[in-house]
Structure formats: structure tokens, C-alpha cells
N, C-alpha and C positions, 0 to 999 in steps of 0.2 A: 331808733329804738335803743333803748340802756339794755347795756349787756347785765347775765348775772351777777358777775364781778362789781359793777356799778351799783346795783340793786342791796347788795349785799352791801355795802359799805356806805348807802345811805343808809340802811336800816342800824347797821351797829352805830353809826355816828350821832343815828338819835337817839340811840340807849344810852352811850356814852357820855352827851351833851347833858342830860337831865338826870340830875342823882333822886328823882322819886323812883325811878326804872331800878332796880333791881339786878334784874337777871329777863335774860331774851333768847326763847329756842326756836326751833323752825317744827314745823308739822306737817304730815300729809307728804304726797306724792314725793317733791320736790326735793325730801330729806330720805326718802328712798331707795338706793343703789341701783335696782332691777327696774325702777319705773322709766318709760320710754320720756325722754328729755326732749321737749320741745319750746319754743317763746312762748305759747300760752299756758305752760304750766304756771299757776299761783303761785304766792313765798305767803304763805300759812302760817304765821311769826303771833306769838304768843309775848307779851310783858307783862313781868311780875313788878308789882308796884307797893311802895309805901304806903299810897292813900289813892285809892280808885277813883274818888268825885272829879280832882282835877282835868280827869282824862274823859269825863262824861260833859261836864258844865260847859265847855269852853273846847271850841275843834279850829283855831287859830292852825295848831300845830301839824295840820292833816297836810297844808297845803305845802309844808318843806316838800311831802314826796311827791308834788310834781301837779300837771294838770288830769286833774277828774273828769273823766267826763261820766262815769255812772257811778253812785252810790249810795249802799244799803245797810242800815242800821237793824241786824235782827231784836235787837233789845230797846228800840227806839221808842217814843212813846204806842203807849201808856208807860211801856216799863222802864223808861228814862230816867220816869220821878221816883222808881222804886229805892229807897234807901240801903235797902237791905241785901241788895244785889253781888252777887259774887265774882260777875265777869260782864265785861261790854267790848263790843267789835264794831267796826269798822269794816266793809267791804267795800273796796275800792277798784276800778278798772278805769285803768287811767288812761289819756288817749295816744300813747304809744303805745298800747296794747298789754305791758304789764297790769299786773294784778297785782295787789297786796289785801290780805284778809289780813286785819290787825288787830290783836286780840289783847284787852289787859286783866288781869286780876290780881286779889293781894295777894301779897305774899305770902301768906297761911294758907291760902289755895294750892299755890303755886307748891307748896310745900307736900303737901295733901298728894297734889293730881301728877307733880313733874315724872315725866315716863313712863305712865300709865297706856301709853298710843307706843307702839312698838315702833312707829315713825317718829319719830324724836332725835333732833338734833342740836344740843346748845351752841347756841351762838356766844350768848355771854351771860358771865356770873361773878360781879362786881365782889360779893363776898362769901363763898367757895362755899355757898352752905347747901348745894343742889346735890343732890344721891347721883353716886355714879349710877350710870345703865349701861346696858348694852351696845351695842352698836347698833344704827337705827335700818329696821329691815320691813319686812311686808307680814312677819310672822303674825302679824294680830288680825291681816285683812286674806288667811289662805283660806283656800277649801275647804272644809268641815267634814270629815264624812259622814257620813247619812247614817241613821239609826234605821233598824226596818221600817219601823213606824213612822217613820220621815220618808223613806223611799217611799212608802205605800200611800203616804196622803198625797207627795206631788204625782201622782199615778192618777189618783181620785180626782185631786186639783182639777188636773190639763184633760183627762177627759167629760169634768161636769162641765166647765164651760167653755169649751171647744166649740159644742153644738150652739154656742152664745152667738158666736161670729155666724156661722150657718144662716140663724134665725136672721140676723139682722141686713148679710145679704141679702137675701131671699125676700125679704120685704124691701128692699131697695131703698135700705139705712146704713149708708157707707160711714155715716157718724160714727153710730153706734157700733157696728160691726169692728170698723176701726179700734173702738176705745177698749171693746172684749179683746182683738185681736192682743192690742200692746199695754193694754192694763192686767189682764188676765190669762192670757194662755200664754204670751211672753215672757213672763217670769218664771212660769216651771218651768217651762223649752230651756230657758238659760239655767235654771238649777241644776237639770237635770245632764243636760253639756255641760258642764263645771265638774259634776261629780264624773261625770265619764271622762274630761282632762284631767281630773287629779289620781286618775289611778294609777297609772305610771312611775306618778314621783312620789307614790304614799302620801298622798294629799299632803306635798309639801310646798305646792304654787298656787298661784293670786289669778282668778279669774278678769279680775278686774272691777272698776264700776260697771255698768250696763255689758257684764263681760267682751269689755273691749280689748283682752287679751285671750281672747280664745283662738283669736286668730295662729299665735303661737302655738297650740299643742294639739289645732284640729287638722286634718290632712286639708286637702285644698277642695278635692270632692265635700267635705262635710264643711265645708266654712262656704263655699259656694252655695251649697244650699241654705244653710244657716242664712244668707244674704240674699235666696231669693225667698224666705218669708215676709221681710218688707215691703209692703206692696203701693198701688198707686189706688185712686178707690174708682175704678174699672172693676165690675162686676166681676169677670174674668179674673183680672189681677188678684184679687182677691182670695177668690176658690183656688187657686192655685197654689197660693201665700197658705194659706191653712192644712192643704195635703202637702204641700212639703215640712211644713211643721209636726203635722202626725208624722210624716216617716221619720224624720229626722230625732223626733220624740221616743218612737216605739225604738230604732236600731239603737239609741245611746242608751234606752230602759235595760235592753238584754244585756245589752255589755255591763253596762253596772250591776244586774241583777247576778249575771253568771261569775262575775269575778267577785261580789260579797256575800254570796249567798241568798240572795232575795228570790220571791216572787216574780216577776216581773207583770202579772196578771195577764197575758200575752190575749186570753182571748176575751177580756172584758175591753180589754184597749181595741180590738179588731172589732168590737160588736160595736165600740163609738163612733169608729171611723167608716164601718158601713151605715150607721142611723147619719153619718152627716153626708154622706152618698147619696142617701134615700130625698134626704130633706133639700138636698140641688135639686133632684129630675124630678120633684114634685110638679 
């Protein structure tokens, strides 16, 4: 497998080689300090360009970086023929396991948009005409904190369709029960663990995507649990997966409610979690 270092110097040597390339910076995780560094992280690499078509008509050029084995064109037809288009990519995972998302637009784009992603790292800038930034950090992807009216809707959220999963059990629809389980009550559960690890640092840290860094700021009792709401689709498995989610939901409610002030609706969330009680020993 090509190290960073490798990776990294085929990509500037393609900026290098071609004076349509402009200017070339890195995006996402990869250009990140705090993001946990492993081989399948992506290189997120952005080229500002003279004239775009060349890089759409004709993909001769894809095959320098190596062998493909999976690749996806989000702007592929229909919107290939679009003339008028401002950006086209490339996503590549090639079969050493590297990644490259390869991103081009013009340079009046590039001008427009460069450092707008608080992950931003230049790689290269043929003629010096890119705005300094910052230093590329996680500050655009931290925690948020909650307005009341935000704490009280994911309150409303996770207990209206809690009882979603219940029903679909219950009817012996591990599909469906599934789909409410991690389409639906999964997202508050992680909102609401997100805001209860950012209080500590003044919501100044990164939950992550699918809060895969919670693992960091939850004790080990709450991330155990947190991990047994996964479940298998065994009926059992199941009903279990969703009261550890209520508990797990209501103890991170109070702690957020009691350290900002909030509501935390204590006995509207306990009258849900008795109606999904009632609705098992039916």
C-alpha cells in the first residue's frame, strides 16, 4: 500500500505537470490535526483550474493514480453534458486501498469558495493569488449548542418515534423496527450525547460523523451502553436496544437540561417509555 508521503507527491506532481491546474488543497478529515489518522482515511484534494471541460471530456488522466478498482462520478451524466457547471469529481478507491476524491473547479470558484471548510489545507498555489486562512482545524464540524427550542424538539423527536420501533417489533417487522430504530430515534440519541460531550469544553469539540468520537468524552459505562443499542434483529435484541436507548436518552437529557437551563420534560419522556412497556407485554 503507498504511504501518505507517496500519495501526497503523486498528487502535487499532477498539479505540477499540467499548467491548466492552478492551485491544489486538501479537504476533510485528512487535513485535520485532531482527526484519528488511519490508511482508510481519503485525501479530499480539490484543483482549481483554467478551463474545467478538459477535465470532464476526457479521464485518460485518472489512470496516473494508480489501479481502480471502484469509481463514482456524483456529477456524471445527465449532469456531465451540463455546460454551465462549476465543479466535477472524481471518487476513486483504488485497489491498494487508498482513496482519492478528486475535485476540479475554476478558478473564480476556487477564488469565491477557497477556506470556506475550516479543514483546508493548500497544497499548492502556482500564482500566490489564494487568501491566507487559518490553520486547518475541526472548528466548522464542533458541537453547536442547543437553543431551548432545539433541546425541546429533539425531546419531542425521540420520544414520538421511539414507540415506531415498539410497533414494528411487536408485529414481528425487524425491517421496519430496524429502519425507525437507526433512521429515527438514532439521530436524537446521538444529538443529544453530542451535546451532553460538549459541555465540558464549552462546545469546543467534534462529535464526529455517525458520532464516532464519542467514544472520547463518554465514560466507558455510557459508550457501553451507547453500543449495546445496536442490535441483532432477535426480537429480544431488540427491546433491549431501545430501553437502553431511553435510558441512555433521558440520563444525557437531564445533564444537558440541568447545566443550560432547560426543561428537560422528565415526565413526558417517562410516560413514553411506560406506553413502549405497555406496548411489549401486550
Amino acid at each position: 500500500m503507498r504511504t501518505e508521503r507517496e500519495m501526497f507527491a503523486l498528487l502535487r506532481g499532477f498539479a505540477l505537470s499540467d499548467e491548466r491546474i492552478r492551485a491544489m488543497w486538501l479537504n476533510g478529515s485528512r487535513a485535520n490535526p485532531d482527526a484519528d489518522k488511519d490508511v482508510f482515511m481519503d485525501y479530499d484534494v480539490v484543483c482549481a483550474v483554467t478551463d474545467l471541460a478538459p477535465f470532464v471530456d476526457a479521464t485518460d488522466f485518472l489512470q496516473r493514480f494508480g489501479e481502480i478498482a471502484v469509481m463514482q462520478e456524483p456529477e456524471g451524466p445527465p449532469y456531465r453534458e451540463n455546460k454551465s457547471r462549476e465543479r466535477y469529481a472524481y471518487l476513486m478507491q483504488f485497489a491498494d486501498v487508498n482513496r482519492i476524491d478528486l475535485g476540479f473547479v475554476p478558478m473564480e470558484t476556487a477564488l469565491a469558495e477557497y477556506g470556506k471548510d475550516s479543514q483546508t489545507l493548500l497544497l499548492l498555489d502556482k500564482d500566490g493569488v489564494l487568501p491566507a486562512i487559518p490553520p486547518p482545524s475541526d472548528r466548522d464540524y464542533r458541537v453547536k449548542r442547543p437553543t431551548a427550542q432545539e433541546f425541546a424538539a429533539c425531546l419531542g423527536e425521540f420520544r414520538w418515534v421511539a414507540p415506531y420501533v415498539a410497533k414494528g417489533i411487536r408485529r414481528g417487522e425487524p425491517t421496519y423496527a430496524q429502519a425507525q430504530m437507526n433512521g429515527c430515534v438514532r439521530p436524537e440519541l446521538l444529538k443529544m450525547l453530542s451535546w451532553k460531550a460538549a459541555l465540558a469544553s464549552g462546545f469546543q469539540i467534534s462529535a464526529g460523523k455517525c458520532g464516532k468520537y464519542l467514544r472520547r468524552y463518554l465514560s466507558q459505562e455510557e459508550y457501553a451502553l451507547l453500543l449495546s443499542t445496536y442490535s441483532g434483529a432477535a426480537a429480544e435484541e431488540m427491546w433491549n436496544a431501545l430501553f437502553a436507548a431511553f435510558d441512555l436518552f433521558m440520563r444525557s437529557a437531564r445533564s444537558v437540561a440541568e447545566s443550560l437551563g432547560f426543561d428537560d420534560e422528565r415526565q413526558k419522556s417517562q410516560a413514553a417509555l411506560d406506553l413502549i412497556r405497555k406496548m411489549k407485554n401486550l
